[in-house]
C-alpha positions as CSV (number, residue, x, y, z in Angstrom):
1,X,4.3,13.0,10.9
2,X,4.7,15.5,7.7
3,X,8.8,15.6,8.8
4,X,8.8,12.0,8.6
5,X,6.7,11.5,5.4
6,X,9.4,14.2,4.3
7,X,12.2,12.0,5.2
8,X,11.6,9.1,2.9
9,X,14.3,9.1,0.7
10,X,16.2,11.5,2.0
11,X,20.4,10.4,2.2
12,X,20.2,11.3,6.1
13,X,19.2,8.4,8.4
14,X,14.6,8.1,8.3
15,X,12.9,8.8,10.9
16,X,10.7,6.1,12.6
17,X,8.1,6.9,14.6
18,X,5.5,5.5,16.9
19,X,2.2,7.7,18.1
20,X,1.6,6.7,21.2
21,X,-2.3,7.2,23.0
22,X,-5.1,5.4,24.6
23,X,-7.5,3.8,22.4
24,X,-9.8,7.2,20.9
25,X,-7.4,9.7,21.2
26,X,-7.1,9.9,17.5
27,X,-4.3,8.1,16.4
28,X,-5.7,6.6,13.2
29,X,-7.5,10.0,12.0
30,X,-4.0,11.6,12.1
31,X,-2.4,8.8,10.5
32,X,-4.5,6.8,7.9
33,X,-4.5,9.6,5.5
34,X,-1.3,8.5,4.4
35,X,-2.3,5.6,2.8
36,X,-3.7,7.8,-0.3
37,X,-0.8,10.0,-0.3
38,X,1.5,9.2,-3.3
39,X,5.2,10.2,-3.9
40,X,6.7,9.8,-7.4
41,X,3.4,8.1,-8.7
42,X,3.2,5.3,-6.4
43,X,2.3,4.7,-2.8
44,X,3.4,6.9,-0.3
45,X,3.2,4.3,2.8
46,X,3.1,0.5,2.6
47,X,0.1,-0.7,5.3
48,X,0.9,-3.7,7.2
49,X,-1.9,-4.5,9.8
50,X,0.2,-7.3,11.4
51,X,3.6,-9.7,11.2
52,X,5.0,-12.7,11.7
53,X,8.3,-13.6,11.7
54,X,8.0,-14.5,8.0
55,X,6.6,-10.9,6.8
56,X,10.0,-8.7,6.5
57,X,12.2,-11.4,4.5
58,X,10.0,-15.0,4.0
59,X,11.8,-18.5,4.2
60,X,10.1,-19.1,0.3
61,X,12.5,-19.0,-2.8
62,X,9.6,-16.3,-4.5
63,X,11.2,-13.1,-4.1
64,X,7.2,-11.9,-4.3
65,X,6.7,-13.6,-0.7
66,X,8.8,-10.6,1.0
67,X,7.5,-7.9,1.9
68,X,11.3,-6.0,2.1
69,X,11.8,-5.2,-1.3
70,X,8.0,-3.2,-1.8
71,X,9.0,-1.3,1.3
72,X,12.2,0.9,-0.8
73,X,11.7,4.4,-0.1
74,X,8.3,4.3,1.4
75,X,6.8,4.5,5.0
76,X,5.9,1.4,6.7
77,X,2.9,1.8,8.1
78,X,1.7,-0.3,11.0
79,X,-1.6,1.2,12.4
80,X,-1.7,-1.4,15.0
81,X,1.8,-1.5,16.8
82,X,-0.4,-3.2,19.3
83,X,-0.3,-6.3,17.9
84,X,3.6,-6.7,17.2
85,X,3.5,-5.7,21.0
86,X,1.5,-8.3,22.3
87,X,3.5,-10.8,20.2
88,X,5.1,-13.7,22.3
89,X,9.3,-12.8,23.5
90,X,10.6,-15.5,21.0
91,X,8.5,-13.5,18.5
92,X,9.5,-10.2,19.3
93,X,12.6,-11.0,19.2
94,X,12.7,-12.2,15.9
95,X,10.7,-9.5,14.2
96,X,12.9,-6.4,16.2
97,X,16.1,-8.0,14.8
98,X,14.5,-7.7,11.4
99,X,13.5,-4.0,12.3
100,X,17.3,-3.2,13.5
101,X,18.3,-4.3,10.0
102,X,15.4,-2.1,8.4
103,X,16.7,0.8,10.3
104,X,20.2,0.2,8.8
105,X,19.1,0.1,5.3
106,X,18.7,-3.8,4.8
107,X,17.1,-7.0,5.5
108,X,17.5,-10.4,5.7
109,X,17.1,-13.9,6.6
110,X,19.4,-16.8,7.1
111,X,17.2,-19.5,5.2
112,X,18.9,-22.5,6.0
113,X,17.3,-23.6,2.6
114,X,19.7,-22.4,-0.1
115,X,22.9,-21.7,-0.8
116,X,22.7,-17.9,-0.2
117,X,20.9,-16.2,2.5
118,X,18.1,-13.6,1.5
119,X,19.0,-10.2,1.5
120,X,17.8,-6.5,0.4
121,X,19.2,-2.9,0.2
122,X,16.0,-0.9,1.5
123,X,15.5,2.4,2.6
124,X,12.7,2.8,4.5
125,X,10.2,4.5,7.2
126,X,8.4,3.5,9.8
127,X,5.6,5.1,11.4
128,X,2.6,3.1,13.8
129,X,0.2,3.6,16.3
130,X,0.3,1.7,20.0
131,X,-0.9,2.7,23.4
132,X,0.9,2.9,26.1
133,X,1.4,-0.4,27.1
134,X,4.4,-0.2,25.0
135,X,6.3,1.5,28.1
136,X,6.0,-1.6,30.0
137,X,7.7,-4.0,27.5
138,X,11.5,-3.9,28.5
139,X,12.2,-6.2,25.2
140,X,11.1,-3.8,22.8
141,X,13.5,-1.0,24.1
142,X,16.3,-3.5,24.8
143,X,16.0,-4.6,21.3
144,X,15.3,-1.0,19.7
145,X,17.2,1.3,21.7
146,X,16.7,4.8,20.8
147,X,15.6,3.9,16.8
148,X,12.0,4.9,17.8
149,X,11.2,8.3,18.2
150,X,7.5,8.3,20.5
151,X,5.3,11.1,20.3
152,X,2.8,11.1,23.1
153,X,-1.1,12.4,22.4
154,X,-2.3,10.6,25.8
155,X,-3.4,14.1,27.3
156,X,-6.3,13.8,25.2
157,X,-6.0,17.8,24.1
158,X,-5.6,17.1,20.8
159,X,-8.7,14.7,20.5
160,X,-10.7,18.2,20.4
161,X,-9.2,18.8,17.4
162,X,-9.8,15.7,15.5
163,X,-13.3,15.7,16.8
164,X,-14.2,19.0,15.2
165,X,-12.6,17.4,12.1
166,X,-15.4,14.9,12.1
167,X,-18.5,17.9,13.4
168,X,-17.1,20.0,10.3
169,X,-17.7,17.3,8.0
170,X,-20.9,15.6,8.5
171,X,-22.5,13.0,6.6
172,X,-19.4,12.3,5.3
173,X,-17.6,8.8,5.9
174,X,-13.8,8.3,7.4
175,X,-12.4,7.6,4.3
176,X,-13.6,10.7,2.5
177,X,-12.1,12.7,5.6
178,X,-9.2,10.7,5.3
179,X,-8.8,11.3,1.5
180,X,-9.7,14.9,2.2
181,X,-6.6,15.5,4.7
182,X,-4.5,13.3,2.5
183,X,-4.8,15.6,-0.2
184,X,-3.8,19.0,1.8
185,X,-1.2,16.5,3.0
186,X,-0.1,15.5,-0.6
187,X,0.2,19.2,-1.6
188,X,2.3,20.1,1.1
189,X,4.7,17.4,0.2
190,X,4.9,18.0,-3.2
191,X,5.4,22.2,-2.8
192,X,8.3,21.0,-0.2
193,X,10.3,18.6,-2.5
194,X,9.7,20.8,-5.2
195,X,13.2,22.5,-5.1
196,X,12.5,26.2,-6.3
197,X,14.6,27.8,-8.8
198,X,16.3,30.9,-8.1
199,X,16.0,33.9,-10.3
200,X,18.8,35.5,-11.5
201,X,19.4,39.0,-11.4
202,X,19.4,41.7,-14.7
203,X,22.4,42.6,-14.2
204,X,23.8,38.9,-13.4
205,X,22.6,38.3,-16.8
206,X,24.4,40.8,-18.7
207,X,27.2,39.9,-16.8
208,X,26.9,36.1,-18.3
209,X,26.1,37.7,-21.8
210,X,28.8,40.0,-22.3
């Protein structure tokens, strides 16, 4: 999660990813703190708890009405994957085709409506959360192909670990865990883009100087 946080805007291609586990294995405790990290001042991931076919580029002339051009250089964060999942084919279809433009750096929509089609230069990540039943859907990795990197937490090891987040922090609610991790999250992001500078040596100096 941290490399692909570290990968928004970065000139190699994003990484998108999708954290795959039953339902309590810990998916959103790992996840959600991104929604207080912060990356130049603004919001480090844009949450989008579900779409429609209208979400990515919208048919309206309000540029507002789209959610593509909020989404430059930030994560896209779907903590329900589910529900694109479940999502009727003709749906699906739609929405991936939008995500395969995404994934190439733009979006947009042939209106039908004015005399030039919608379109925006975005850079973008993507990371959600689904169960498993996204193995089953043959549409999804027709449409996606390898885009999607899935990181599987479905042995339920790693729920030990989130649970003794919660026992080391009693009496206090999710969100102040989440804020919590986000900020040991948000100082390791900011000591890693923080390019240090190198020191020169003495006798580099005189060098330079005389």
């Amino acid at each position: 999660m941290l490399s692909t946080a570290l990968s928004v805007g970065e000139p190699d291609k994003n990484i998108w990813i999708l954290f795959v586990g039953a339902s309590g294995v810990g998916k959103s405790l790992l996840t959600d703190p991104l929604r207080y990290v912060s990356r130049e001042d603004m919001e480090l991931a844009h949450m989008v708890s579900d779409m429609t076919t209208n979400t990515i580029v919208s048919g309206m002339a309000s540029e507002g009405s789209s959610l593509a051009p909020k989404l430059d250089e930030k994560i896209l964060y779907i903590p329900d994957f589910s529900t694109i999942v479940e999502k009727r084919s003709e749906d699906q279809r739609e929405i991936f085709a939008q995500f395969r433009n995404l994934y190439d750096g733009f979006a947009k929509k042939n209106t039908g409506s004015y005399a030039e089609d919608k379109k925006f230069d975005v850079d973008v990540t993507l990371i959600g959360n689904v169960t498993p039943a996204i193995h089953t859907k043959n549409l999804i990795h027709q449409s996606m192909g390898t885009r999607f990197l899935y990181y599987e937490i479905n042995d339920f090891a790693k729920k030990d670990v989130f649970e003794s987040i919660w026992s080391d922090n009693e009496g206090m609610s999710g969100e102040e865990i989440s804020k919590e991790i986000a900020e040991r999250i948000q100082e390791f992001l900011d000591h890693r883009r923080t390019p240090k500078t190198p020191e020169v040596p003495k006798e580099v100096k005189e060098e330079i100087e005389y």
